[in-house]
Structures are given as C-alpha cells and as structure tokens.
C-alpha positions in Angstrom: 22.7 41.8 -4.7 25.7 41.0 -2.5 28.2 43.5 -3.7 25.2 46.7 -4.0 27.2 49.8 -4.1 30.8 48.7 -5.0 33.0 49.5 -7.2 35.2 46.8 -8.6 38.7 47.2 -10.8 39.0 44.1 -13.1 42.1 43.5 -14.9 42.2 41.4 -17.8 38.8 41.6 -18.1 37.8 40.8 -21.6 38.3 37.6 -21.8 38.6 34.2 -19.7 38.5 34.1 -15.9 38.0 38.2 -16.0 35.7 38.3 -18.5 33.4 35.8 -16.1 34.4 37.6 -13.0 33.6 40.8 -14.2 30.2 39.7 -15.1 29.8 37.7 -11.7 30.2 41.1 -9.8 28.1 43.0 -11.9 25.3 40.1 -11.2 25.6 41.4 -7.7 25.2 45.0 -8.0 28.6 46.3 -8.2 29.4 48.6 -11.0 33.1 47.3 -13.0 35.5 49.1 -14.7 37.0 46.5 -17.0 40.8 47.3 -17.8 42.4 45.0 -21.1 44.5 45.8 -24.3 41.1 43.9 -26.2 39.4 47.3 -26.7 36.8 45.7 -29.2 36.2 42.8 -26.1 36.3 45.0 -23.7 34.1 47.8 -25.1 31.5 45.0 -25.8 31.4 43.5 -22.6 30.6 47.1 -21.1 28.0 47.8 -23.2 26.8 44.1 -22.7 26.5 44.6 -19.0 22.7 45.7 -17.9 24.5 47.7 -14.7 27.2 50.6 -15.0 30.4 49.4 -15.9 33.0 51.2 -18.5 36.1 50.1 -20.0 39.6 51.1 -19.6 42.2 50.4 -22.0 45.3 49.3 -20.3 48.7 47.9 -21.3 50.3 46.3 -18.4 53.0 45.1 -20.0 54.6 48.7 -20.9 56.3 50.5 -18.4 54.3 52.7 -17.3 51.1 50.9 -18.1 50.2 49.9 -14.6 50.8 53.3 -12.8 48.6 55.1 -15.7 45.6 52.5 -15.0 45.9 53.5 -11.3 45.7 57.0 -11.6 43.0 56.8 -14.6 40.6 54.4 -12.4 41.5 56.4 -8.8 40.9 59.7 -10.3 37.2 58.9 -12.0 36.4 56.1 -9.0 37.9 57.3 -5.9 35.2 54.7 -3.8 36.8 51.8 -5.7 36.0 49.4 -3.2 37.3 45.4 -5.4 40.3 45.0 -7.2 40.2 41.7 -8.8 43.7 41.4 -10.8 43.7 38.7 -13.6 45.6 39.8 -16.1 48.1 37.5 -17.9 49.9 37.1 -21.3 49.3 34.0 -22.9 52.0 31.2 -22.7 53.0 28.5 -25.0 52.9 24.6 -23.5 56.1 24.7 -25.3 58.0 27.6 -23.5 60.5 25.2 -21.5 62.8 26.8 -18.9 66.0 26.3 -21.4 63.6 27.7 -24.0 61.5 30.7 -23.3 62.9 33.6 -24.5 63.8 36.6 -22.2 60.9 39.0 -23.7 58.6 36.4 -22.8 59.8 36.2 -19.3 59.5 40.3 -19.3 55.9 40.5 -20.4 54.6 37.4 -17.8 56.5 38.9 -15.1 55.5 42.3 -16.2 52.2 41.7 -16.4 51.4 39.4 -13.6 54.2 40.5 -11.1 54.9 43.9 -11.5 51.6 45.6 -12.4 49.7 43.1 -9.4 52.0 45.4 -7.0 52.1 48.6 -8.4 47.9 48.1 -8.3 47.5 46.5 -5.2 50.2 48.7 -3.6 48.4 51.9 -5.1 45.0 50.7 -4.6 46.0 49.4 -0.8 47.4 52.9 -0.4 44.1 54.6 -1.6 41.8 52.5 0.4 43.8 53.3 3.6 44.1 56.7 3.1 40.1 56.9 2.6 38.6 54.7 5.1 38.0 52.1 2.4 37.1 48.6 3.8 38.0 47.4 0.9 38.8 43.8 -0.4 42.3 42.6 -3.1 42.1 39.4 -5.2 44.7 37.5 -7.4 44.2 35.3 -9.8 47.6 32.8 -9.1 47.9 29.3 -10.5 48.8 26.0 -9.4 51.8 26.4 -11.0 52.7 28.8 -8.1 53.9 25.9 -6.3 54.9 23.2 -8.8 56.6 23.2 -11.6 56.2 22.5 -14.4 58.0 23.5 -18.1 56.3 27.5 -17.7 59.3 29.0 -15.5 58.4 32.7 -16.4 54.7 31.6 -15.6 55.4 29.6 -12.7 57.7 32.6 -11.3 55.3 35.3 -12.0 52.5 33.6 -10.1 54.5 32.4 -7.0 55.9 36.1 -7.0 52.5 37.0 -6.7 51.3 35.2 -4.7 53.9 36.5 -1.6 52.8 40.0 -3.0 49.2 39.0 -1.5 50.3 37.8 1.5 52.7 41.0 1.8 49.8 43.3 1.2 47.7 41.3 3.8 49.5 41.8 6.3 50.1 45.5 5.8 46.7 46.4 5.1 44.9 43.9 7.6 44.8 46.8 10.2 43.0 49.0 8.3 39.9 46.3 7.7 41.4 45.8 4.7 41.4 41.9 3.1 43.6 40.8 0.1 43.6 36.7 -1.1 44.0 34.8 -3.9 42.9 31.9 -5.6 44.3 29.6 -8.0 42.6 28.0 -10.7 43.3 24.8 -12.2 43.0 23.5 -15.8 39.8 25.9 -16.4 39.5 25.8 -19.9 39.2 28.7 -22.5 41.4 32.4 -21.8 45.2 31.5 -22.0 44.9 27.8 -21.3 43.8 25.1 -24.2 43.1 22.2 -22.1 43.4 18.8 -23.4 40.1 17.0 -22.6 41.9 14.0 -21.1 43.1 15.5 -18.7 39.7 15.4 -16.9 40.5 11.9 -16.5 43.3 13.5 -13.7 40.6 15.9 -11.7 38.9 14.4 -9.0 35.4 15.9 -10.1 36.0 14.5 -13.6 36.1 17.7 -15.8 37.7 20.5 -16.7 37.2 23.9 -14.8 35.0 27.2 -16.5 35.7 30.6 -15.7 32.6 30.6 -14.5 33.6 28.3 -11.4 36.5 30.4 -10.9 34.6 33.8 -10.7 32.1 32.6 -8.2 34.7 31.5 -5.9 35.9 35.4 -6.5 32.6 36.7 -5.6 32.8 34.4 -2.1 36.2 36.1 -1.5 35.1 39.4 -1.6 31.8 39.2 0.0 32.2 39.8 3.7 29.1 37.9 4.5 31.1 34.8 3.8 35.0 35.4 4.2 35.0 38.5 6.6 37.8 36.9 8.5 39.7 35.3 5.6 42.8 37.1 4.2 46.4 36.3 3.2 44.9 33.0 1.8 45.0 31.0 -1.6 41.7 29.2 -2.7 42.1 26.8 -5.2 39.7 26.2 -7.9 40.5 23.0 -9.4 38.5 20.0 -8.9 40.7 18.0 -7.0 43.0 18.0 -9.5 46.0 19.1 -6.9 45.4 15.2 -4.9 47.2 13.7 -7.7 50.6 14.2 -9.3 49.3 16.6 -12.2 52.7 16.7 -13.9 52.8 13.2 -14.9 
C-alpha cells in the first residue's frame, strides 16, 4: 500500500485516464474523491471502489465551477494530500485552427487551463498553509509541444504545462512536488485511436489508461520520485522518436 493514508483529488475521474488513476491510487491505500460532470460514472465508480472514496460533482467548465470544487473538497478533506488533474472536454479530429469555434476554445481552455490553476493554486495554498507535503499532477499531452490541427487543445495543454512548472517552483520550498505527464495515443476517454497508428509507436501498440495511471502512481510516491518536480513524463511508447504528424 504505497499511498496508506492519503487523500487524493481526481478530476475527471469517471472516465479514461482518471477513471484508471483513480482506481490505481485507491489500489494503494489512498482514499479518492472523484470530481466529474458524469454523476451516474462517477457515483458508480465510488461505490465500485472496496476503499473510501466519494464523488463530487463538478463543472469545470462554468465559471465558478473550479473555485466551488475547491472549497467543497478543502472543507470535508482538509489532509488532501494528491491532486491528480485530468479533466478535459472532448475534441473533434476535425476542429482545425481556422475551424474550431470560439465556445470550443472556451470550454478546453476552461477546463484544462483555468480550473488546473485555480486547483493547483488553491490546493498549493492549502497544503502550505498546513504543513502538507503534498504532491500536484497534470495530465498534459504531446500536443503541448507539437502541433497539430487541435489549437484550443494544443494551447490548453502547453498552458498547463508552464502552470506546473510555475507551481513547482513556488511550492518546492515548502516540500511540496507538482509534475506532469503526457500521454500519447492511449486509447478510449476523449481520444478514438486509429489502430494503425500502432504501426508509428516504437512499442507497437496503442497506450491504456491503465499505463498512464501507473506512471501517476510513480509520480506521486516519494519512494520513487522524492526529488523529481517541475517535470513532464511521457507516456507514449516511443511514439514521440518519430514524426507523429505525418
């Protein structure tokens, strides 16, 4: 049990790569809150889960939607202790950059960009305030660094990715870490992966969630990356060492 007596935040977490991490953690002993707009998923997964966890229904794109997560989880879990952020609207292959429509580019950037800081800030604040050694993780993408025909996507997820590193640095002080990884063509959640593009990964297949959330479980045990923060771990296969846009 390698995370015994913590208490993990997990946006996005009925379906996909939080759905998976949320039961990784809970595999190691930490009780979840799961936070998702899916209330029947969500509510399931809780009651699926053999140790505590509850869900939280949350609307990250609205307004306000991040702000009252924070105060609903920090008022009922104030030892929160993991904050996993994975969260994302689902995007269409088709949503070109002279294409996607500006209330798409609002909820992605919402979503991803906007409620990863006002969570991480909050929570970051919280932790340091109460002696929390606690650890932040963001799910980013590849696309964080290439492009490629997903600009609200691709924006959202670079933008978050210098939120991590911005958090890092400001919370390293206090013990505590904040990284990120970024998946590549895991399929299932928001992504429908064509099978040939296995052909492309280096490991010759597509990515689970599964192989995304153990990597999350590495990056917030201390036992193996006590002295890693400010880093993105990708998830991908390989499939970065060749020219994945073509």
């Amino acid at each position: 049990m390698l995370l015994e007596g913590e208490i993990a935040l997990i946006t996005g977490a009925a379906s996909g790569i939080g759905r998976a991490t949320a039961q990784a953690l809970a595999a190691e002993g930490a009780e979840v809150i799961l936070a998702d707009n899916d209330a029947e998923r969500g509510e399931a997964l809780a009651e699926a889960l053999a140790l505590p966890a509850r869900f939280v229904a949350a609307d990250l794109a609205a307004p306000d939607g991040a702000a009252t997560l924070l105060d609903t989880v920090l008022a009922s879990a104030p030892g929160l202790s993991l904050f996993v952020h994975c969260a994302s609207p689902r995007r269409l292959e088709s949503e070109a950059v002279l294409d996607v429509p500006i209330e798409a580019w609002d909820r992605m950037v919402g979503v991803n960009l906007r409620a990863g800081f006002v969570l991480g800030q909050g929570i970051g604040r919280h932790m340091r305030d109460a002696g929390i050694r606690g650890r932040l993780l963001y799910v980013t993408s590849l696309h964080a660094r290439t492009p490629r025909n997903l600009p609200h996507y691709s924006a959202a997820k670079a933008g978050l990715t210098m939120t991590m590193q911005e958090l890092a640095r400001a919370l390293g002080p206090h013990g505590i870490r904040v990284n990120a990884i970024a998946p590549g063509a895991i399929a299932g959640g928001g992504f429908q992966a064509d099978p040939r593009l296995a052909a492309a990964i280096a490991l010759g297949r597509l990515g689970t969630p599964e192989d995304v959330a153990q990597m999350a479980v590495a990056l917030l045990v201390d036992r193996f990356s006590g002295y890693v923060t400010g880093t993105t771990i990708e998830v991908d296969g390989g499939l970065s060492l060749y020219n994945w846009l073509s």
